[in-house]
DSSP file (Angstrom, degrees, kcal/mol; ACC not computed):
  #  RESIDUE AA STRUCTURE BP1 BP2  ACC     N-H-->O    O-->H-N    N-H-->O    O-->H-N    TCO  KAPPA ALPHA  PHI   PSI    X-CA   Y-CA   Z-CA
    1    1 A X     >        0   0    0      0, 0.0     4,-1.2     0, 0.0     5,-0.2   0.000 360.0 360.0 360.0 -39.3    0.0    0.0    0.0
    2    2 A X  H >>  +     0   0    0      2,-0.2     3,-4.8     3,-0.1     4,-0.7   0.875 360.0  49.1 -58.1 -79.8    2.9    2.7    0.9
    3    3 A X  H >4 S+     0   0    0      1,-0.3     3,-2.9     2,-0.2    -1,-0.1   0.661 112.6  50.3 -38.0 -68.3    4.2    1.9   -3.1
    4    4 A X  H 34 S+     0   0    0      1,-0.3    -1,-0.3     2,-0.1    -2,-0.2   0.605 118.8  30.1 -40.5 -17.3    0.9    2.4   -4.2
    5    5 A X  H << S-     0   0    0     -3,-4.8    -1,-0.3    -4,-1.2    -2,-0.2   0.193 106.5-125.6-111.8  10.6    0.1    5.7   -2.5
    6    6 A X    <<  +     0   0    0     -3,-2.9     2,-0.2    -4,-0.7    -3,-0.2   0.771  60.3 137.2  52.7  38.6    3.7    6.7   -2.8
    7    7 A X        -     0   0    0     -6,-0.1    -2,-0.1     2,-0.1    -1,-0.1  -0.423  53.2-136.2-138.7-175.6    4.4    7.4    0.6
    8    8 A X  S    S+     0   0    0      1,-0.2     2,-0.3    -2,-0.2     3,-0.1   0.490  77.8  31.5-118.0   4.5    7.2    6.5    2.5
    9    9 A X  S  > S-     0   0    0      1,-0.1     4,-1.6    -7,-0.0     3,-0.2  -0.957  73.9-117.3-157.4 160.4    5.9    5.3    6.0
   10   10 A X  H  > S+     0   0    0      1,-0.3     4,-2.3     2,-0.3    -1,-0.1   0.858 115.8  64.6 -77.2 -45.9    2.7    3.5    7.2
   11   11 A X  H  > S+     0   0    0      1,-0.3     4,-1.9     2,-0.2    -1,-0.3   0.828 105.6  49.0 -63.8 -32.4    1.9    6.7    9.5
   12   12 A X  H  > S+     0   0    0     -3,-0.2     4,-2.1     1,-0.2    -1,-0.3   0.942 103.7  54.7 -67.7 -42.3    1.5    8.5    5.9
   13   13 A X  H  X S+     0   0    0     -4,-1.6     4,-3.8     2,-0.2    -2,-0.2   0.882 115.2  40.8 -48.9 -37.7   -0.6    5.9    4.4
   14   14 A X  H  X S+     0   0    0     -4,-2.3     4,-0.6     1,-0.2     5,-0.3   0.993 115.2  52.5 -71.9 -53.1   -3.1    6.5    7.5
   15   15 A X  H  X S+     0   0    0     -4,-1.9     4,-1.1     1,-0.3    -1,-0.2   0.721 111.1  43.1 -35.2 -38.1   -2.6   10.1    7.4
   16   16 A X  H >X S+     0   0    0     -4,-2.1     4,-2.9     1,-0.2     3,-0.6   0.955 111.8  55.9 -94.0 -44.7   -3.5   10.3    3.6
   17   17 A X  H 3< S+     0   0    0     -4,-3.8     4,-0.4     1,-0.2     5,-0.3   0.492 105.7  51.2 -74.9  11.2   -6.6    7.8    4.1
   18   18 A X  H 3< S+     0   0    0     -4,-0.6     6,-2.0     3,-0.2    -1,-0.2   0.606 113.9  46.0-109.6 -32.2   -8.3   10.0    6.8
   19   19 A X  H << S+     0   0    0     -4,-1.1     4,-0.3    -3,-0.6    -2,-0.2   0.936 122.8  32.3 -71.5 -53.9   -8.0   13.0    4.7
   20   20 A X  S  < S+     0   0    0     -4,-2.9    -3,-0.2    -5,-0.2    -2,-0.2   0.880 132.1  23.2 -88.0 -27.7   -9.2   11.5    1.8
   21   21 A X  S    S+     0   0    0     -4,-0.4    -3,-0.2    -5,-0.3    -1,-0.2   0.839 135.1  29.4 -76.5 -45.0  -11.8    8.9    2.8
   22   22 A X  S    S-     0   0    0     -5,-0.3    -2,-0.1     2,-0.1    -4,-0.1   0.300 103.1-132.5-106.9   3.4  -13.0   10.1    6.3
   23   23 A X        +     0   0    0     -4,-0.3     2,-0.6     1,-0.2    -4,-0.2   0.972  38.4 170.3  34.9  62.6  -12.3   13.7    5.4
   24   24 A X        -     0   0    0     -6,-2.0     2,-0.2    -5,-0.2    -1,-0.2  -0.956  39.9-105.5-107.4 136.7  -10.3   15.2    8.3
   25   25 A X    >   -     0   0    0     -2,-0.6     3,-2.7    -3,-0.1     4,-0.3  -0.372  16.1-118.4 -88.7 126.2   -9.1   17.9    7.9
   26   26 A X  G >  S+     0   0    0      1,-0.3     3,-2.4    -2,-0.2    -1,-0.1   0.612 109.1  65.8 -15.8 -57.7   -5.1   18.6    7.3
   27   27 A X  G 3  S+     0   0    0      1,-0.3    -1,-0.3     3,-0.1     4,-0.2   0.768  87.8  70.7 -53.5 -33.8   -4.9   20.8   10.7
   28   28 A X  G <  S+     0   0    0     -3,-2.7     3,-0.3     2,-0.1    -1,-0.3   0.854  93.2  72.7 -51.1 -30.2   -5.6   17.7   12.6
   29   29 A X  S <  S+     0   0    0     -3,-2.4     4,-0.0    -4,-0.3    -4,-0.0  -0.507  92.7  19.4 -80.0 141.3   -2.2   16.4   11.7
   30   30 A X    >   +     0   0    0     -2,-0.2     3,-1.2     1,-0.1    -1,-0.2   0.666  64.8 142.8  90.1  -7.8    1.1   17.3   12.8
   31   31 A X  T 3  S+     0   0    0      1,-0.4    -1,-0.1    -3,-0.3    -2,-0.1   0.664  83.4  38.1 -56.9 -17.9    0.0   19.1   16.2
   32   32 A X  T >> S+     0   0    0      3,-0.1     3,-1.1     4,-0.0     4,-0.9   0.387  84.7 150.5-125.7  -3.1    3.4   17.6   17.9
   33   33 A X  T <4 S-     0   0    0     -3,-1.2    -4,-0.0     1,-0.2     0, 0.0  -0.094  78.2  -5.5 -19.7 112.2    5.3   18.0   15.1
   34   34 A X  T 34 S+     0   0    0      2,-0.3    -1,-0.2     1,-0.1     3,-0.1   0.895 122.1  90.1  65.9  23.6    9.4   18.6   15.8
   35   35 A X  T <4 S+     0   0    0     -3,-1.1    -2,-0.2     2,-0.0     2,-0.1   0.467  85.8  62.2-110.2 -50.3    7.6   18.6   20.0
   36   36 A X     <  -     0   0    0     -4,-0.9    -2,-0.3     1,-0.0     2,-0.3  -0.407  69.7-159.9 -89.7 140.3    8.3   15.1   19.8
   37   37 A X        -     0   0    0     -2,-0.1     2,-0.3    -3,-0.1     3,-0.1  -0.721  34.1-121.9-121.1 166.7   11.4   12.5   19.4
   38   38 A X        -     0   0    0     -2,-0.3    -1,-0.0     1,-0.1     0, 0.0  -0.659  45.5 -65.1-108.9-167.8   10.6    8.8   18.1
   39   39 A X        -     0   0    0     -2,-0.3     2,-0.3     2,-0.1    -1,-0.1  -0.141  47.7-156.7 -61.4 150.9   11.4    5.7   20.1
   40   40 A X    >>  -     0   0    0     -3,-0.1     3,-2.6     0, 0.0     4,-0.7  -0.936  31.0-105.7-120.3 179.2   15.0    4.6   20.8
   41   41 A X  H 3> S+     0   0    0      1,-0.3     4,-2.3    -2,-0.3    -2,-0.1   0.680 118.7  52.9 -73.5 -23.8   16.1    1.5   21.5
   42   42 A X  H 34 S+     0   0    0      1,-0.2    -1,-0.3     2,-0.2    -3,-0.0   0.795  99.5  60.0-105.7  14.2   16.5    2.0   24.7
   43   43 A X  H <4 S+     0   0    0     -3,-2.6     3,-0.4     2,-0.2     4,-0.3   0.759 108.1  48.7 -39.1 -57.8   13.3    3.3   25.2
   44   44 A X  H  < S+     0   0    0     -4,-0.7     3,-0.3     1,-0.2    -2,-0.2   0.947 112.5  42.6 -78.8 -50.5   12.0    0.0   24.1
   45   45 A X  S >< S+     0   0    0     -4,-2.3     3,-0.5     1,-0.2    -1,-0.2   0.047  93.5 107.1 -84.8  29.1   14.1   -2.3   26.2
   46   46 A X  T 3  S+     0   0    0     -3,-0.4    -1,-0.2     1,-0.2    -2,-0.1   0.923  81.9  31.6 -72.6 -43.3   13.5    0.3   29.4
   47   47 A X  T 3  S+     0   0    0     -3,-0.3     2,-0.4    -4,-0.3    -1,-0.2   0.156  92.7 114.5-111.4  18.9   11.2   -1.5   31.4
   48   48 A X    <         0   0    0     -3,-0.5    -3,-0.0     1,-0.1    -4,-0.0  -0.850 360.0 360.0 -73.7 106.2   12.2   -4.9   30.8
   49   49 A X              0   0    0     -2,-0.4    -1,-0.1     0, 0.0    -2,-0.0   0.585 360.0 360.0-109.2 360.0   13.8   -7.4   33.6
């Protein structure tokens, strides 16, 4: 589906099918944009014994 929409990440794919199918509106997106950092690894193994 990403090749087919062109998009480069899953979170675009949703993004583009909620604007264009459920019609929400652009300004919904992005609110934490560059607020926000994404996971790192140790992030993921943090709370693990």
């Amino acid at each position: 589906m990403k090749k087919r929409m062109n998009v480069k990440s899953y979170d675009e794919v949703i993004e583009q099918l909620l604007k264009d199918k459920a019609g929400v509106p652009s300004d919904m997106f992005g609110v934490d944009k560059g607020r926000i950092s994404k996971f790192t690894e140790k992030d993921r193994l943090e709370d693990r014994d």
